[in-house]
C-alpha positions as CSV (number, residue, x, y, z in Angstrom):
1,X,31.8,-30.8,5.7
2,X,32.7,-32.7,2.6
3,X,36.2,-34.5,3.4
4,X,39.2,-33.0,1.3
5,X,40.2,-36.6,0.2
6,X,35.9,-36.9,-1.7
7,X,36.4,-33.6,-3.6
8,X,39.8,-34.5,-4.8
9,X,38.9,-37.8,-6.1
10,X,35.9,-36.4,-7.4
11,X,38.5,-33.7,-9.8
12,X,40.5,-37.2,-10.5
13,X,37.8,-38.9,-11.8
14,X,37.0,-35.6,-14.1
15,X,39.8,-35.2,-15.2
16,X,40.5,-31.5,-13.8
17,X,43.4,-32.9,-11.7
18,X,46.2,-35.8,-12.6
19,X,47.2,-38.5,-10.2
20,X,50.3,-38.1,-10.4
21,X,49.7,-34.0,-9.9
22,X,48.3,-35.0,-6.1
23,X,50.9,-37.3,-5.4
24,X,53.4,-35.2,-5.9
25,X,51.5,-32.5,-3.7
26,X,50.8,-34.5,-1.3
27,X,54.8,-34.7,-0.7
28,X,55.4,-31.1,-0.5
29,X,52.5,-30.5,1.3
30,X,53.6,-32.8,4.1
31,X,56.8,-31.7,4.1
32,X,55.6,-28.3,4.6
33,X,53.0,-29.1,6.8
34,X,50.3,-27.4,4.4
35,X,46.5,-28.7,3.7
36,X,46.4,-30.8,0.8
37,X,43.2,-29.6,-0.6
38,X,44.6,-25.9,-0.2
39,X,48.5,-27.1,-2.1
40,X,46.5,-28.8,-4.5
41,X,44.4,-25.3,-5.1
42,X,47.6,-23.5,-5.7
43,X,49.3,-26.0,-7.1
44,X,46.7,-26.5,-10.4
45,X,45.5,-23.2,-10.1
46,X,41.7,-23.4,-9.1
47,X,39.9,-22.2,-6.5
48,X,38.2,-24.3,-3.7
49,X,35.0,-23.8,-5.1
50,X,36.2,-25.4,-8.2
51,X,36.4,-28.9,-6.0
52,X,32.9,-28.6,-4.6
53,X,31.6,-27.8,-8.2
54,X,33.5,-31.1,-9.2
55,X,31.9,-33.0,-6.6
56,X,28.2,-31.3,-7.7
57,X,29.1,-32.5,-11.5
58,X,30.2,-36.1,-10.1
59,X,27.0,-36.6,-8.1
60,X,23.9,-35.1,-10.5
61,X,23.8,-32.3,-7.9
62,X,22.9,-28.7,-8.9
63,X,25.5,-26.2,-7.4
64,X,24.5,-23.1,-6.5
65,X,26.7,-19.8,-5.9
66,X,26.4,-15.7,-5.9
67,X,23.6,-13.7,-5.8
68,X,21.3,-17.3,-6.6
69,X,21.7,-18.1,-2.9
70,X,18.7,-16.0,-1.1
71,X,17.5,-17.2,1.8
72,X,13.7,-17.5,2.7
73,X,12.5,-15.4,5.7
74,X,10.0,-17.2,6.4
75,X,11.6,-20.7,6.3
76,X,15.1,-19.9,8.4
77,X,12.5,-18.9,11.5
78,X,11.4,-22.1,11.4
79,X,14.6,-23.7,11.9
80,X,17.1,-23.6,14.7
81,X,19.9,-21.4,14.8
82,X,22.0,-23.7,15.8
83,X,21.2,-26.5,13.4
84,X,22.2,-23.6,10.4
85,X,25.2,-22.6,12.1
86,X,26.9,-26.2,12.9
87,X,25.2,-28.1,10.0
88,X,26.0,-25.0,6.8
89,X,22.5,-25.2,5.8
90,X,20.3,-22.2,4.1
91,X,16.5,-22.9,2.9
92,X,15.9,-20.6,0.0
93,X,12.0,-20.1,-1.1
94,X,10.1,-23.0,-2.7
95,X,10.0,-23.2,-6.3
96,X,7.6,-22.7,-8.8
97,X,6.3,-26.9,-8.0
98,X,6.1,-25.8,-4.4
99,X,9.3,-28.1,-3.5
100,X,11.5,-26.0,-1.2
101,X,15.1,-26.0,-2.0
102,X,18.1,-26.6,0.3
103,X,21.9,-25.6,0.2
104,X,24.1,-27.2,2.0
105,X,27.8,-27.5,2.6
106,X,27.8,-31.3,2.7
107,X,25.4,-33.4,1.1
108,X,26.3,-36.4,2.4
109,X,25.4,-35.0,6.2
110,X,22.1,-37.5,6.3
111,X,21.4,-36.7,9.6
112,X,21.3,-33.0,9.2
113,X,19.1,-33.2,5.8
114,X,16.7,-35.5,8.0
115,X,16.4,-32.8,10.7
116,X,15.3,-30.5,8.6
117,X,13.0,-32.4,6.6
118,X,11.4,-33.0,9.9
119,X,11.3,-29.6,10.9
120,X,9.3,-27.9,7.6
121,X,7.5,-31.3,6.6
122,X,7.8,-30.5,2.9
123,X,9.9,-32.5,-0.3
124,X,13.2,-31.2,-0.3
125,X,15.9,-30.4,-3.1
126,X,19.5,-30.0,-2.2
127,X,22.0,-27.6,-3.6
128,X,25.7,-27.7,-3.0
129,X,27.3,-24.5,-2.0
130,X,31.3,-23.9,-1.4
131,X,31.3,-23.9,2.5
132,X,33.3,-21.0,3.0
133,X,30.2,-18.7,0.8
134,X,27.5,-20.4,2.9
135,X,29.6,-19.1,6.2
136,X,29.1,-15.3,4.8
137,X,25.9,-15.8,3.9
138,X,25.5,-17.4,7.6
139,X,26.7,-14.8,9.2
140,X,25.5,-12.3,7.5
141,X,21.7,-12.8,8.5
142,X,20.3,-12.1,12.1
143,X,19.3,-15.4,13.4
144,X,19.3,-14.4,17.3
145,X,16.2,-13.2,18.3
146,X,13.1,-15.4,17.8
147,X,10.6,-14.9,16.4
148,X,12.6,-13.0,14.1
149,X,11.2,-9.9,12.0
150,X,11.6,-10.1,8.0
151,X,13.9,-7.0,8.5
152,X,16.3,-8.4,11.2
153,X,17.8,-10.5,7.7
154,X,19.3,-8.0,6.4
155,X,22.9,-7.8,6.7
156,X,24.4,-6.2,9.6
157,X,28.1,-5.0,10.9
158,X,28.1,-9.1,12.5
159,X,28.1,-10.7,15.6
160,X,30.5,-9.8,18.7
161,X,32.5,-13.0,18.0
162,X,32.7,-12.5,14.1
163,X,35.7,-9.7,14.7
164,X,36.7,-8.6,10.9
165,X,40.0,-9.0,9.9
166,X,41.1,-6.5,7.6
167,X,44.7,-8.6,6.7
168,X,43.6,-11.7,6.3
169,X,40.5,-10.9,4.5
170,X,42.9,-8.6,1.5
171,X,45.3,-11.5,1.7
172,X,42.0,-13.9,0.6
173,X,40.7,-11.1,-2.0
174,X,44.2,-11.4,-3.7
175,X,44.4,-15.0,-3.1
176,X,40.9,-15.6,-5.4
177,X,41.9,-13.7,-8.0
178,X,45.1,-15.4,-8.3
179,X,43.2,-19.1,-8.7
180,X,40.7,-17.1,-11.0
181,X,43.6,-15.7,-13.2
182,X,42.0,-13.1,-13.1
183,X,43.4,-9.2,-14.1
184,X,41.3,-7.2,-12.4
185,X,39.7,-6.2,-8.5
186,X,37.0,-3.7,-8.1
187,X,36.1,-2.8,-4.5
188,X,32.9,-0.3,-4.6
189,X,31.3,1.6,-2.2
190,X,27.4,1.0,-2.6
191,X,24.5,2.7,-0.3
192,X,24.7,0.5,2.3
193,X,27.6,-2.0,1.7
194,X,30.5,-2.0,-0.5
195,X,30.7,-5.0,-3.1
196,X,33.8,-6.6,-4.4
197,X,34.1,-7.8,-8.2
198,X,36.7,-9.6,-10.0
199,X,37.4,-9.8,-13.7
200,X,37.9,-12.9,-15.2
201,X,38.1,-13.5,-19.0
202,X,37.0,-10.3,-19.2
203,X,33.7,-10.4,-17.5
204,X,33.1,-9.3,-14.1
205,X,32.0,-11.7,-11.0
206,X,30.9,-11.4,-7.9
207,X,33.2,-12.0,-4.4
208,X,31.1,-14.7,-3.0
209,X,30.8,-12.3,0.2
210,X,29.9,-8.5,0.8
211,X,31.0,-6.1,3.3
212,X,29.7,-3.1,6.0
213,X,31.1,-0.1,4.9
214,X,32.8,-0.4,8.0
215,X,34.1,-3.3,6.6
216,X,35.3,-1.7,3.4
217,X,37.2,1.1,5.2
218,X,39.5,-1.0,7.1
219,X,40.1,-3.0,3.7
220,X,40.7,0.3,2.1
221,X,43.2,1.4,4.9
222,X,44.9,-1.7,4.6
223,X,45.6,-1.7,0.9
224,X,46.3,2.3,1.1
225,X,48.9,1.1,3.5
226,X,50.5,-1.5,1.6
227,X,50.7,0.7,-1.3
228,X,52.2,3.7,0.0
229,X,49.2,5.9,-0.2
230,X,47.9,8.4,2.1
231,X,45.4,6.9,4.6
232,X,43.7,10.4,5.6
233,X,43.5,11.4,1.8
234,X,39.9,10.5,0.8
235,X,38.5,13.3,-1.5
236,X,41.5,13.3,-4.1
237,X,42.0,9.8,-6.7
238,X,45.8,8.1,-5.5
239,X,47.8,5.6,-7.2
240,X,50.1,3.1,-5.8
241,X,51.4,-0.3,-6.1
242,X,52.3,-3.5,-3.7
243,X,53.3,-6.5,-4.5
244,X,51.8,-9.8,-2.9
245,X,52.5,-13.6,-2.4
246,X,50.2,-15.9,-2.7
247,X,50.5,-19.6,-0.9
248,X,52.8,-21.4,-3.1
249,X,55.0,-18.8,-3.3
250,X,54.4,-17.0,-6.7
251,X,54.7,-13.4,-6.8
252,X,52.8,-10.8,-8.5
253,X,52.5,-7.0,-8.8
254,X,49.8,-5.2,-8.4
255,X,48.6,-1.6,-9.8
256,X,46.2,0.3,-7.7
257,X,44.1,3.6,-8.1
258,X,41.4,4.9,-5.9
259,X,38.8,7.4,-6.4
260,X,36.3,9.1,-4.4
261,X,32.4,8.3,-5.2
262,X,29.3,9.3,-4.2
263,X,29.0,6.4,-1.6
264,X,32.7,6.7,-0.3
265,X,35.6,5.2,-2.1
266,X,36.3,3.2,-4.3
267,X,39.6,1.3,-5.6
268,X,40.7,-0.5,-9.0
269,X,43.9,-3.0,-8.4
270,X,45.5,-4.6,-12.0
271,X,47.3,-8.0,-11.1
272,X,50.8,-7.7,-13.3
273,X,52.3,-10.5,-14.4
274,X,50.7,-13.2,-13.2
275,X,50.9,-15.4,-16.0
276,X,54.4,-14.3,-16.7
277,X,55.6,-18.3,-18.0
278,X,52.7,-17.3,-20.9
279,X,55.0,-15.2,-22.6
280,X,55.9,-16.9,-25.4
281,X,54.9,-16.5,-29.5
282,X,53.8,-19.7,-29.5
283,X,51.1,-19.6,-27.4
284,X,49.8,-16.1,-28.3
285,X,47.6,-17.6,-30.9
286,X,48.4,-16.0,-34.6
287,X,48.1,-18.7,-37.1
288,X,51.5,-20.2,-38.9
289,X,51.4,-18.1,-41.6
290,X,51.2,-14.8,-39.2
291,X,53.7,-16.1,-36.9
292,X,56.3,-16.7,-39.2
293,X,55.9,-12.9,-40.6
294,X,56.1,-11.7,-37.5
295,X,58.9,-13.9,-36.5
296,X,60.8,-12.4,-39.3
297,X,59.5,-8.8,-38.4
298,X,61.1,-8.7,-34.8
299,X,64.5,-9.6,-36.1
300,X,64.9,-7.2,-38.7
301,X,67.6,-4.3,-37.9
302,X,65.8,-1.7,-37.9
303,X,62.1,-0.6,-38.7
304,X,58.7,-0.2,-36.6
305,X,56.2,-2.4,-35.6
306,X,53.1,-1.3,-34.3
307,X,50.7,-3.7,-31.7
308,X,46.9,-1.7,-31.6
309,X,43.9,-2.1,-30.2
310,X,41.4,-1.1,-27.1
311,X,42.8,-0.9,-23.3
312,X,42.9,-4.5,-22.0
313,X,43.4,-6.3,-25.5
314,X,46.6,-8.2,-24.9
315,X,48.8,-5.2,-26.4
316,X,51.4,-5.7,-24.0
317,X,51.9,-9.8,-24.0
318,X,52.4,-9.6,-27.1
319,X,55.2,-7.4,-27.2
320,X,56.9,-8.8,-24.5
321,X,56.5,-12.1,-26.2
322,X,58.3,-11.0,-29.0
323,X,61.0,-9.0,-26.8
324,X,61.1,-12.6,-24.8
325,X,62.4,-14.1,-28.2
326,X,64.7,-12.3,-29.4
327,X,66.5,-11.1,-26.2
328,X,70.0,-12.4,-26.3
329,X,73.4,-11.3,-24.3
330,X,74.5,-9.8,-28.0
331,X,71.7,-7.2,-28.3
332,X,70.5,-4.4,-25.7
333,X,67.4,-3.8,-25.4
334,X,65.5,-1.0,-23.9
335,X,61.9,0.1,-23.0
336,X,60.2,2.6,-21.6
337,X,56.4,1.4,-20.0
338,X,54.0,3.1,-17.9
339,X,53.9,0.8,-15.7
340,X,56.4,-2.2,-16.1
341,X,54.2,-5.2,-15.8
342,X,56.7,-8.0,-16.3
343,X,60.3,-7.7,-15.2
344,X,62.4,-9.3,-18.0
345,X,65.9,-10.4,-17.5
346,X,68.3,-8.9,-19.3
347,X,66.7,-6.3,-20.5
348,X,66.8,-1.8,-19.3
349,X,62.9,-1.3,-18.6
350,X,62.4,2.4,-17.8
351,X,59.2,3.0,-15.6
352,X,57.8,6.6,-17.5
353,X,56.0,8.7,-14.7
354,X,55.1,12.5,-14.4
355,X,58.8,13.4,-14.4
356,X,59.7,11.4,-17.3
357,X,57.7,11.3,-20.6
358,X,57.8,8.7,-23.1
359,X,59.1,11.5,-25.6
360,X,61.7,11.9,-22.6
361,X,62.9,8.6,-22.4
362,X,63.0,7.5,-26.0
363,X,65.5,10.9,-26.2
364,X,67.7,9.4,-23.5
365,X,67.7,5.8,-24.9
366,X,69.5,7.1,-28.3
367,X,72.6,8.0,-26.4
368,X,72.8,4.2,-24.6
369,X,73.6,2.1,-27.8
370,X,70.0,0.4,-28.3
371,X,69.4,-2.3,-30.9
372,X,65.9,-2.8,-29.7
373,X,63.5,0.1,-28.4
374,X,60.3,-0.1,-26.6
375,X,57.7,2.6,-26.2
376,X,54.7,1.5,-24.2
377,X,52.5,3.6,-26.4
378,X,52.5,6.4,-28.6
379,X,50.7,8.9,-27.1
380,X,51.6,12.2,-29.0
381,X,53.7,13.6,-32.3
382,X,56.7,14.5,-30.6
383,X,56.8,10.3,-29.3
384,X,55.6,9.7,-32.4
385,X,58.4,11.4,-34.2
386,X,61.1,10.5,-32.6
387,X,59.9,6.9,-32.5
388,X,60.1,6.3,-36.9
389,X,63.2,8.8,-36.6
390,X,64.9,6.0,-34.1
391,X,64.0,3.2,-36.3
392,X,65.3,4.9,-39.9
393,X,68.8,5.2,-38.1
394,X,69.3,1.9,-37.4
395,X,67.2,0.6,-34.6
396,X,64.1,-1.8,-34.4
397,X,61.2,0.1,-32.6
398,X,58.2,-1.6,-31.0
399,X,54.9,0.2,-29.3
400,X,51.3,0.3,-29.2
401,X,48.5,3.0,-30.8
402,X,45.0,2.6,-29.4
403,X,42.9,2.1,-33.1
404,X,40.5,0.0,-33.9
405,X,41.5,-1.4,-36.7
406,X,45.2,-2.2,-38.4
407,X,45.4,0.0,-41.3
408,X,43.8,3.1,-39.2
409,X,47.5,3.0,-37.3
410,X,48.6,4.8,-40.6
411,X,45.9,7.7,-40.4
412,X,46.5,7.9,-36.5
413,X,50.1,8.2,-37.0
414,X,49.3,11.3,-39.7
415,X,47.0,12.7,-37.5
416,X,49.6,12.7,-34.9
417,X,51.6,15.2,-37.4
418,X,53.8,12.7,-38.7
419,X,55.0,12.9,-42.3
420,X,53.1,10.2,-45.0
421,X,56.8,9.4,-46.2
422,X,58.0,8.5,-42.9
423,X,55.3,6.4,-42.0
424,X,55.7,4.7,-45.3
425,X,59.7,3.9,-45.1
426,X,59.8,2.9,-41.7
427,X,56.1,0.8,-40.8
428,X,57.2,-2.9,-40.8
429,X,54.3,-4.2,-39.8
430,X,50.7,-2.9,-37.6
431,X,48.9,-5.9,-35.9
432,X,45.4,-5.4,-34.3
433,X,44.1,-7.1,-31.8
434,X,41.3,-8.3,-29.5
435,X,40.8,-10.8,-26.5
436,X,38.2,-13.4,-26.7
437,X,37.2,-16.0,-24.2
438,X,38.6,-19.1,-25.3
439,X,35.9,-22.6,-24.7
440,X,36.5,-25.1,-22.0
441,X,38.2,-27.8,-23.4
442,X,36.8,-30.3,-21.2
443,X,33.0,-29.6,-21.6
444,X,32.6,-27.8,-25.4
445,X,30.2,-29.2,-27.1
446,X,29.8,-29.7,-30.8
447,X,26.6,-28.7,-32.9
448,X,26.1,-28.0,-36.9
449,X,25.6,-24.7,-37.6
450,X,22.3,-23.1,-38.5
451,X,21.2,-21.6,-41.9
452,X,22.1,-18.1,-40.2
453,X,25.5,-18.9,-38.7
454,X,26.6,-19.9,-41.9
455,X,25.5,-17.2,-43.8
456,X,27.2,-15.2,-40.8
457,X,30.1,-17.2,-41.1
458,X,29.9,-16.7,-45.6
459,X,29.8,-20.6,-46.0
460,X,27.9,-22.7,-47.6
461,X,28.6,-26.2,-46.9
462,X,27.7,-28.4,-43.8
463,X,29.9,-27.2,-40.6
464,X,30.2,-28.2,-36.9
465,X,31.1,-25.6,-34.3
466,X,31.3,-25.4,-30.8
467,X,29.4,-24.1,-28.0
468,X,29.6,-23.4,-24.4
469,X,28.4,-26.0,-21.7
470,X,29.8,-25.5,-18.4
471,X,31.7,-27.7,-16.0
472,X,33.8,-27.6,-12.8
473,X,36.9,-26.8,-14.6
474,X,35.0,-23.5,-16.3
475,X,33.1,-22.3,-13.1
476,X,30.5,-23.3,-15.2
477,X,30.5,-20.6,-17.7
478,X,31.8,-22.8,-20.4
479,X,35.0,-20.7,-20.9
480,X,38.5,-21.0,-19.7
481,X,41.0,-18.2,-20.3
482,X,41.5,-16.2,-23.1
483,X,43.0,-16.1,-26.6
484,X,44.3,-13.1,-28.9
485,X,42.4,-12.2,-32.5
486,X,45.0,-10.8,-34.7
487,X,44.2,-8.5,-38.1
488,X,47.3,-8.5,-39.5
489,X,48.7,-5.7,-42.6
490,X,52.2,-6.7,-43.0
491,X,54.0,-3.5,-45.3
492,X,55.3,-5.0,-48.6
493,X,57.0,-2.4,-51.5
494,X,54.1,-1.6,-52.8
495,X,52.1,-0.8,-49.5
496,X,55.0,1.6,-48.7
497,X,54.8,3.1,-51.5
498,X,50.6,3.8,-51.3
499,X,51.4,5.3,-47.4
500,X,53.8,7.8,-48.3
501,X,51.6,8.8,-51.2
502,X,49.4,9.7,-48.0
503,X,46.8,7.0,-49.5
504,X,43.5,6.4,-47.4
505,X,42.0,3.9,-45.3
506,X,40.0,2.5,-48.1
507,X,42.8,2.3,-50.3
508,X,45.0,0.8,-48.6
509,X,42.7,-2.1,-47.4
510,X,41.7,-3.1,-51.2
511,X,45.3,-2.9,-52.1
512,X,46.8,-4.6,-49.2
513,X,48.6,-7.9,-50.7
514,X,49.4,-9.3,-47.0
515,X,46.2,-8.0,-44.7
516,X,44.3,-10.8,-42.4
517,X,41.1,-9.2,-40.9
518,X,40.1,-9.7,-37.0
519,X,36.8,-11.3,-38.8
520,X,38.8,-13.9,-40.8
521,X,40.9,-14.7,-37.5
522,X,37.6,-15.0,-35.7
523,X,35.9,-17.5,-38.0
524,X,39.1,-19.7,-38.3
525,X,39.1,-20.0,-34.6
526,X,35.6,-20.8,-34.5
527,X,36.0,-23.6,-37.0
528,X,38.8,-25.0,-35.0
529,X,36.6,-25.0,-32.0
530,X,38.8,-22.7,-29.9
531,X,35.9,-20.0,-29.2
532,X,32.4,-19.8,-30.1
533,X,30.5,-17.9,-32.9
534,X,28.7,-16.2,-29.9
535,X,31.7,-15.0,-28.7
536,X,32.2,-13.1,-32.2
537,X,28.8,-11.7,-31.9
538,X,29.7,-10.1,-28.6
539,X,32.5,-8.8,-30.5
540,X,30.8,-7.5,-33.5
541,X,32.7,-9.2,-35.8
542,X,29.7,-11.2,-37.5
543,X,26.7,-9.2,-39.5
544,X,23.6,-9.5,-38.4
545,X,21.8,-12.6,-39.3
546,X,18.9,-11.6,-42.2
547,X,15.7,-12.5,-41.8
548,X,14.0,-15.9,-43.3
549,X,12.0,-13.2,-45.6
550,X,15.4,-11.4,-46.3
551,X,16.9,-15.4,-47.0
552,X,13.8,-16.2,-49.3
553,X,14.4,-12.7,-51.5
554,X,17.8,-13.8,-51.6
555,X,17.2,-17.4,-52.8
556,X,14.6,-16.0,-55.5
């Protein structure tokens, strides 16, 4: 195995870790008696793998992960067992020049490379793997009887001494998806195992291991338990909640639901709040001009301002980011959420549940002296109406509408039942929004746009962008995090005046003095070099590119 001390000096020399970051770990960590590799993990916020893949970028070396790592039949009866076991190494089949390739834990283990070398007699190309994924992969495969059948590697419930521990193993699942930042875990039930998933930037990724469906029922037992479910209950959906610690003692909450399938069942667990120090309106991402509006929005005395877009589109940050800023011991401030995500100091958050509506709530919060109200989202007209009635009689009024679009908040709201002169005399502002992955700042890599991404983009002049490369700090997928797209319509006089004439869509958007598209977001942050133009092609926020023909036609 590669020693800790290689793969952090190889994330030094990167730049993915500080010096002055590991000495000050390596304090705390021998003070509390912790590995430094795994204080350093938590510490920075990076999974293990992350350290091997920095150590692969360092050395020329391809690294190798997921579904990529299949291992050749016929090869692995060629070799001992015991040589794969002690020495982490897989042989996967021979590439397309006949050259078979070979992943291994530690590529500086000479010896070990030799031995196999030996062994097959062919040219040999090593791939790093994170040890830890090469040990599931290890055991999963049936290397004890020889000769071994084709169809003894196939996975199996494991060996006697490989006794599956249901704690330990959830404790890892939520563990990963910490150091992934990620916001969601999908276990699922499949025909024969049940595979684990975990969002990140929005896309979904393999858990570098698999399970029995033995397996998956003792993890489902375990997290049933530590969220107050029913164990025995497996034909009806549940929801529950836990909350776990991960290593260096940060906190999160989770929000769990379970469903039956046709292959058994299967649970979905949102992590809450794990990037809590994030909320701020500085770091959400609106552009100066934006950010000032909406700074002056939130501390207005009374009025509503709406937050829309799709499940999962950063709705909620952003409101709390704003309730962040202008929560002060002078004001109260209430919400009601389904669920809270982030405690806030300071501040009465109601939890809305099958007892209490958000039409409920909002009734009760007028009789405790608000300044500020929060409704997690608009769901019907009552809510709705009680909502721009709170904010005409003195109160500021914050929540979300699921819309695609800013100015379609106004017809929502109508088609809600609520009155065109009430929306009119009491909209502030309506912000839409999207998520996008944001590029890796240590590997994006400039280019100048094409003929089509310029006509894309409506420019005409020369322009460098950005694109997606891939290092150890990305995972390799050339993206780190996420960043909001805001289409902003900020309600002047004159807007008011168009929405309580009950005005439509199309009108309002050519009249609309103070509107900023999701498109015109999207481009600006391509042209800073924050995202990438195939990032706003994923999104649909580009037109097509036309055709060289279609160009030529244009030209003539």
């Amino acid at each position: 195995m590669l020693r800790d001390t290689v793969l952090i000096n190889a994330c030094v020399q990167l730049g993915l870790l500080s010096p002055e970051l590991v000495t000050e770990v390596q304090r705390s960590a021998r003070r509390e008696r912790k590995e430094l590799l795994t204080a350093l993990a938590f510490a920075n916020r990076m999974p293990i793998s992350a350290f091997y893949r920095a150590y692969a970028g360092l050395h020329r070396l391809p690294f190798i992960s997921g579904k990529a790592i299949q291992p050749s039949p016929e090869l692995l009866r060629k070799l001992p067992q015991s040589l794969i076991e002690r020495r982490l190494m897989l042989p996967l089949a021979s590439d397309e020049n006949d050259r078979i390739r070979l992943v291994v834990a530690d590529p500086e283990d000479h010896a070990g490379i030799q031995q196999v070398k030996r062994i097959l007699g062919q040219t040999i190309d090593i791939y790093l793997a994170a040890p830890k994924e090469l040990t599931h992969i290890i055991q999963r495969v049936t290397l004890r009887s020889a000769p071994q059948s084709e169809s003894s590697l196939k996975d199996n419930s494991g060996a006697a001494d490989n006794i599956f521990d249901p704690v330990q193993t959830l404790d890892d699942i939520f563990d990963e998806a910490y150091l992934l930042r990620s916001s969601d875990i999908h276990i699922e039930p499949l025909k024969e195992s049940v595979q684990i998933r975990i969002r990140v930037d929005g896309r979904l990724q393999d858990y570098p291991r698999n399970f029995t469906p033995e397996e998956g029922l003792s993890l489902m037992s375990r997290l049933k338990v530590l969220a107050s479910m029913d164990i025995s209950e497996q034909r009806m959906p549940q929801d529950g909640s836990l909350t776990h610690t991960v290593d260096n003692g940060v906190e999160f909450d989770t929000r769990i639901a379970t469903l039956p399938t046709r292959f058994g069942e299967r649970a979905t667990i949102r992590l809450l709040g794990s990037d809590g120090d994030a909320l701020s309106l500085q770091q959400i991402g609106m552009s100066i001009d934006d950010l000032t509006r909406f700074r002056e929005a939130i501390v207005k005395p009374h009025g509503m301002i709406l937050i829309t877009g799709p499940t999962g589109s950063g709705k909620s940050t952003t409101l709390y980011s704003a309730l962040q800023e202008i929560a002060t011991d002078d004001i109260n401030i209430l919400t009601a959420e389904d669920p809270v995500e982030y405690v806030m100091e300071g501040i009465s958050q109601v939890h809305v549940s099958g007892k209490v509506s958000f039409a409920d709530a909002l009734r009760s919060f007028l009789r405790h002296d608000p300044d500020v109200i929060m409704v997690g989202e608009i769901r019907d007209g009552e809510t709705a109406s009680i909502a721009m009635k709170a904010s005409m009689t003195g109160h500021l009024v914050f929540s979300t509408l699921h819309t695609n679009s800013a100015i379609a908040a106004v017809s929502r709201l109508a088609d809600l039942g609520a009155e065109s002169y009430l929306i009119g005399s009491t909209l502030l502002s309506v912000i839409a929004q999207r998520l996008i992955r944001r590029l890796c700042p240590n590997c994006k890599h400039p280019k100048q746009a094409s003929t089509s991404e310029l006509q894309q983009l409506g420019l005409s002049q020369d322009t460098t962008l950005y694109e997606a490369k891939g290092c150890a700090n990305c995972m390799d997928s050339g993206y780190k995090g996420r960043l909001a797209l805001f289409e902003t319509l900020w309600i002047d006089n004159d807007m008011a005046a168009l929405i309580s004439q009950g005005a439509d869509e199309s009108t309002l958007q050519k009249e609309a003095k103070h509107f900023f598209s999701l498109r015109q977001d999207g481009i600006a942050k391509a042209l800073q070099g924050l995202t990438s133009i195939e990032e706003l092609d994923r999104l649909a926020l580009l037109p097509l590119p036309r055709t060289a023909e279609q160009l030529d036609d244009t030209l003539a």
